[in-house]
ZALUM-193596 format. One record per residue (C-alpha): residue number from 0; residue in three letters; x, y, z. Coordinates in nm, 4 decimals. Example, Ala and Ser with C-alpha at 12.3 -4.5 7.8 and 13.67 -1.06 7.14 Angstrom:
! ZALUM-193596
+-----+---------+----------+----------+----------+
! num ! residuo !        x !        y !        z !
+-----+---------+----------+----------+----------+
!   0 !     ala !   1.2300 !  -0.4500 !   0.7800 !
!   1 !     ser !   1.3670 !  -0.1060 !   0.7140 !
+-----+---------+----------+----------+----------+
***
This chain:
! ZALUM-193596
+-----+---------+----------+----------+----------+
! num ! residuo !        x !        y !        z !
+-----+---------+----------+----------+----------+
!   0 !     unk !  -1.8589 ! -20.9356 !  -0.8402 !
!   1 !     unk !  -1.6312 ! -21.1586 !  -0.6726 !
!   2 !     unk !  -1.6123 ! -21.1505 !  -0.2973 !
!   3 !     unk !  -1.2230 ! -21.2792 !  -0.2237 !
!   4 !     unk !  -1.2337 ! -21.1793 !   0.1478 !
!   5 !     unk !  -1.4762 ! -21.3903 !   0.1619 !
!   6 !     unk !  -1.4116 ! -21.6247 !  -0.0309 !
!   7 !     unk !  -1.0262 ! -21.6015 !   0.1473 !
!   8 !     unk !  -1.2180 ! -21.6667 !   0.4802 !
!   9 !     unk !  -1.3969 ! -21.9639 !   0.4287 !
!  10 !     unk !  -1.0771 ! -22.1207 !   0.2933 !
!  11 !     unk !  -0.9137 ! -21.9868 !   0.6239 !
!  12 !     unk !  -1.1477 ! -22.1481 !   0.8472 !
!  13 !     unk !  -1.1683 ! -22.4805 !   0.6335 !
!  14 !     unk !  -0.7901 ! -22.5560 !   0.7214 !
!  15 !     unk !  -0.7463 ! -22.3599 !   1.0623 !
!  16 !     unk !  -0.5897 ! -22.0705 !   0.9017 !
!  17 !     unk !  -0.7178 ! -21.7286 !   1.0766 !
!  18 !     unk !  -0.7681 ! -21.3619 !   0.8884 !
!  19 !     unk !  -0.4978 ! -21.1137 !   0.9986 !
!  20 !     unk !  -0.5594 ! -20.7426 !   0.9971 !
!  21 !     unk !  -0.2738 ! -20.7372 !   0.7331 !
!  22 !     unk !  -0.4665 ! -21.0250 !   0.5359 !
!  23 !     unk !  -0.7759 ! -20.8323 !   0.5484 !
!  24 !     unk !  -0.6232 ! -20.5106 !   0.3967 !
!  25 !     unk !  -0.4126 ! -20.6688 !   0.1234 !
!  26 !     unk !  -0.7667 ! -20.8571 !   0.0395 !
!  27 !     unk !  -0.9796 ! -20.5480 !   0.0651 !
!  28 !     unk !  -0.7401 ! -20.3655 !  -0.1514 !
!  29 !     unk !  -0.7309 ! -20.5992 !  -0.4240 !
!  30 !     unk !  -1.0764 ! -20.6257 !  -0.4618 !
!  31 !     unk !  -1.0763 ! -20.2600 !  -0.4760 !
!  32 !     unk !  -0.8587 ! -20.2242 !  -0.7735 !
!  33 !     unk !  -0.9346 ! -20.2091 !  -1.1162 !
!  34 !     unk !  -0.6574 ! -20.3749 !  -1.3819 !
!  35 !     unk !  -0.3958 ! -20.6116 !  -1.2958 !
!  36 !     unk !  -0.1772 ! -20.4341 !  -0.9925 !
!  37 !     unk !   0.1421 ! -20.5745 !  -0.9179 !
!  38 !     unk !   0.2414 ! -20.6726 !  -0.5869 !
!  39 !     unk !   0.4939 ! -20.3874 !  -0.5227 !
!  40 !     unk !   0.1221 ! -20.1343 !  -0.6055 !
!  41 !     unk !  -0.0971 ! -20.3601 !  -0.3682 !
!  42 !     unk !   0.1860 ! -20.3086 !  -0.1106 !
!  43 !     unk !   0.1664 ! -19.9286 !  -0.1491 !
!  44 !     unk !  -0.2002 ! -19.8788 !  -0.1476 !
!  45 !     unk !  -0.2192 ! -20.0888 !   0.1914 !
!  46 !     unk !   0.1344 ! -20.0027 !   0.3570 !
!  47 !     unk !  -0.0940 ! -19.6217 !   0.3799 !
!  48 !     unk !  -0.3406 ! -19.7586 !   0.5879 !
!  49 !     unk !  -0.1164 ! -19.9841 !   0.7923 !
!  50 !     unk !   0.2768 ! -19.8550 !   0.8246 !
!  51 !     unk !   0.3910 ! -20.2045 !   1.0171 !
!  52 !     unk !   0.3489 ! -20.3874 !   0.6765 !
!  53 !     unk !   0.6039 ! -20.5608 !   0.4764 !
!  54 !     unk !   0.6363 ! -20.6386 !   0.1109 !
!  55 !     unk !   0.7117 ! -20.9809 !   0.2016 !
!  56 !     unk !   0.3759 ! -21.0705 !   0.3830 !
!  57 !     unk !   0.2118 ! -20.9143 !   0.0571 !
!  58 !     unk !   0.3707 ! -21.1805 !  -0.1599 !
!  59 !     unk !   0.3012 ! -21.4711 !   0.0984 !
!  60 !     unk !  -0.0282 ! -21.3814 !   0.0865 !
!  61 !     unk !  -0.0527 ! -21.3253 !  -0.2798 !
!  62 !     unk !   0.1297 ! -21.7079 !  -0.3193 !
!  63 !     unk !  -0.1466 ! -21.8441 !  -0.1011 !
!  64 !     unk !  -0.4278 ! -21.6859 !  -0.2978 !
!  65 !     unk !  -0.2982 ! -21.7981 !  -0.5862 !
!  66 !     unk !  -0.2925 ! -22.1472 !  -0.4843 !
!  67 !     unk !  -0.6061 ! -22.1366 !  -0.3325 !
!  68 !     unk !  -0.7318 ! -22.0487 !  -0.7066 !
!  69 !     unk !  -0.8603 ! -21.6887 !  -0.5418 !
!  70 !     unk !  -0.6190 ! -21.4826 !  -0.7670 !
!  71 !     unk !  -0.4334 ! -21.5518 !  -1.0913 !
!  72 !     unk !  -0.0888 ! -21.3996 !  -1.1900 !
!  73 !     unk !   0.0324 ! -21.3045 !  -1.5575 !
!  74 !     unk !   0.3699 ! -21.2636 !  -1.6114 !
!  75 !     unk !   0.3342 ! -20.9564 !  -1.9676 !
!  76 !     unk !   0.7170 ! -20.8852 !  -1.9262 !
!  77 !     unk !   1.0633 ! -21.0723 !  -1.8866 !
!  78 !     unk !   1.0850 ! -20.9310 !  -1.5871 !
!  79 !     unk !   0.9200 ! -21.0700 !  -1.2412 !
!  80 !     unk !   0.9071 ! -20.7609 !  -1.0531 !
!  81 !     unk !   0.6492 ! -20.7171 !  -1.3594 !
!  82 !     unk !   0.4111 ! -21.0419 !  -1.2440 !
!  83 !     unk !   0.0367 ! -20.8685 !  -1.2093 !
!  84 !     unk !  -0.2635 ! -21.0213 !  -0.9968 !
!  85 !     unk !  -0.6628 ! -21.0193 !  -1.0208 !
!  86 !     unk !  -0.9144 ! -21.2012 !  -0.8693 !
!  87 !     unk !  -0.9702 ! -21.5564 !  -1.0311 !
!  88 !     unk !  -1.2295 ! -21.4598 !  -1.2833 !
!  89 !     unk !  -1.4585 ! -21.7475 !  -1.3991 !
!  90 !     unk !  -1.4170 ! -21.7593 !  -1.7385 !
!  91 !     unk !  -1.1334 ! -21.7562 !  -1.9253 !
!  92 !     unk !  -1.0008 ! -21.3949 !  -2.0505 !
!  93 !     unk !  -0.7020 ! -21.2997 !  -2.2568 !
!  94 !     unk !  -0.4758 ! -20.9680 !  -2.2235 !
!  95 !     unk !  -0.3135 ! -20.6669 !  -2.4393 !
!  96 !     unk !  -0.0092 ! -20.4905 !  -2.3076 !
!  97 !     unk !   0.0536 ! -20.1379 !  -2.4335 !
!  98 !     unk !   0.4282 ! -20.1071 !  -2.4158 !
!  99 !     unk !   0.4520 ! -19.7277 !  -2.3604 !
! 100 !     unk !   0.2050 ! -19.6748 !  -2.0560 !
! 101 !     unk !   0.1732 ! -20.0449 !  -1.9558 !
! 102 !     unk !  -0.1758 ! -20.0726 !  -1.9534 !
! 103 !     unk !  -0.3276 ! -20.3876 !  -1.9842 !
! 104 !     unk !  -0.6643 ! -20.4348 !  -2.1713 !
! 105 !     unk !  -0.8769 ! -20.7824 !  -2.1140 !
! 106 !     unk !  -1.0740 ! -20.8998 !  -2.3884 !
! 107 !     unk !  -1.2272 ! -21.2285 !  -2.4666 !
! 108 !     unk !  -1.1811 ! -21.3607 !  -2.8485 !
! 109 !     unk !  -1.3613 ! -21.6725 !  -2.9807 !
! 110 !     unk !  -1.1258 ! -21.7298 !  -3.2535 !
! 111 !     unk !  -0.8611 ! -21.8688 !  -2.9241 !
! 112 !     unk !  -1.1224 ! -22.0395 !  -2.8405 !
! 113 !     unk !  -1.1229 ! -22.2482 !  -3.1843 !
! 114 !     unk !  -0.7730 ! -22.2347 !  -3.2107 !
! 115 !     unk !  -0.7680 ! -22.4420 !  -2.8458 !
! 116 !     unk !  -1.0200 ! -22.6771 !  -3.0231 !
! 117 !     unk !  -0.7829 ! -22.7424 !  -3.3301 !
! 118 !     unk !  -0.5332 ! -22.8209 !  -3.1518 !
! 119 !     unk !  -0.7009 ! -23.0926 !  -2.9089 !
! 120 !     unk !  -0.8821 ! -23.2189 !  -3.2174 !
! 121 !     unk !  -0.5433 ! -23.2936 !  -3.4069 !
! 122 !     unk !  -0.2899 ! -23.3337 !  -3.1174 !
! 123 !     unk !  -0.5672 ! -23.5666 !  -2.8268 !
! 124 !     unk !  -0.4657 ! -23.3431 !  -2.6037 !
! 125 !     unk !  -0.6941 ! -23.1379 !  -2.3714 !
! 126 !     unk !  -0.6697 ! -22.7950 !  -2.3098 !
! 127 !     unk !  -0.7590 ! -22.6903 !  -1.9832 !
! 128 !     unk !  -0.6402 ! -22.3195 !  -1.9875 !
! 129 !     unk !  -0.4515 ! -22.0577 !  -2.1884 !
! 130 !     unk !  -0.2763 ! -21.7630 !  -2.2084 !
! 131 !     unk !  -0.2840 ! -21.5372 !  -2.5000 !
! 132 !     unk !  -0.0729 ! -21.1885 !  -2.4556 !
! 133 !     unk !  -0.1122 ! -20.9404 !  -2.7735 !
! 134 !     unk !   0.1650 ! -20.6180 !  -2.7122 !
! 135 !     unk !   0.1722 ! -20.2799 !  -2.9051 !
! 136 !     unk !   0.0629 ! -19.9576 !  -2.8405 !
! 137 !     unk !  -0.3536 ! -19.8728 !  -2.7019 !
! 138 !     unk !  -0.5814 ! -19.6085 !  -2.8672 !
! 139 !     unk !  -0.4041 ! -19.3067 !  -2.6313 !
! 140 !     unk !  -0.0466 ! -19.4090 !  -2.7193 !
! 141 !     unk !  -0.1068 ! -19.4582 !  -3.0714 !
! 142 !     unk !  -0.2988 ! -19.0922 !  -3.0667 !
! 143 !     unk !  -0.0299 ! -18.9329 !  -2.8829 !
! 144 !     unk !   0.2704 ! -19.1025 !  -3.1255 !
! 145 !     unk !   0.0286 ! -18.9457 !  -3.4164 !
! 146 !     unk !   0.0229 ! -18.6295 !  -3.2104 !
! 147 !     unk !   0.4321 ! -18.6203 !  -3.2121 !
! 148 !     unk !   0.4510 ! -18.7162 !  -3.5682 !
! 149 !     unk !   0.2198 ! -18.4122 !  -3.6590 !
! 150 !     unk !   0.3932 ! -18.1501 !  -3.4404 !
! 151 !     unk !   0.7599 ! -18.3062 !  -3.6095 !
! 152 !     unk !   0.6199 ! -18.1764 !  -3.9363 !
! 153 !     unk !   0.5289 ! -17.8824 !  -3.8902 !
+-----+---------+----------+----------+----------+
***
């Protein structure tokens, strides 16, 4: 698994930069979460452990991650209050958004894979990264629309 504090702290010390308790925390919780938390859910988890924090610092720090390459952010809505973050992963990974419980599903799909070749074979471009965002409903929604549908029925 990926060590970001870690990772955070070298970068840190390579430009002068020191770890702040609030740092740490917002750090530690992110590499404690599973799925792609927004920052407005990072800032709740850690504002429980320390009450002085504010959603602002969470962003800062979530800007500087990301352009230290230690976190990406997808944007799966118009919206930005929507933007999600994970840890930088080191291969490239591709999403599905459920639009009823917002649950976001990573998979990894050859076929984008030769669809990014086709394209730099006939444009000369080169492709150095993608996004691919599939939206509908996951396995529970879909059971639970079924469910409704049923029950209407009867």
């Amino acid at each position: 698994m990926i060590n970001l504090l870690e990772q955070a702290q070298q970068r840190l010390n390579a430009s002068g930069g020191r770890m702040t308790i609030q740092r740490q925390l917002i750090l530690e919780t992110i590499q404690e979460m599973s799925g792609h938390p927004t920052a407005e859910e990072i800032y709740e988890l850690v504002l429980a452990r320390d009450d002085s924090l504010h959603l602002s610092t969470v962003y800062r720090t979530l800007r500087w991650l990301e352009n230290e390459g230690l976190v990406t952010s997808r944007l799966f809505d118009d919206e930005r209050r929507q933007e999600r973050f994970d840890p930088a992963l080191p291969s490239e990974h591709y999403h599905f958004l459920c639009q009823n419980c917002k649950t976001v599903i990573e998979f990894n799909n050859l076929l984008v894979n030769a669809i990014k070749a086709q394209f730099e074979l006939h444009s000369g471009a080169y492709v150095e990264q993608g996004s691919v965002v599939l939206y509908g409903l996951c396995r529970e929604c879909r059971q639970l629309l079924a469910d409704d549908k049923t029950l209407a029925l009867d």
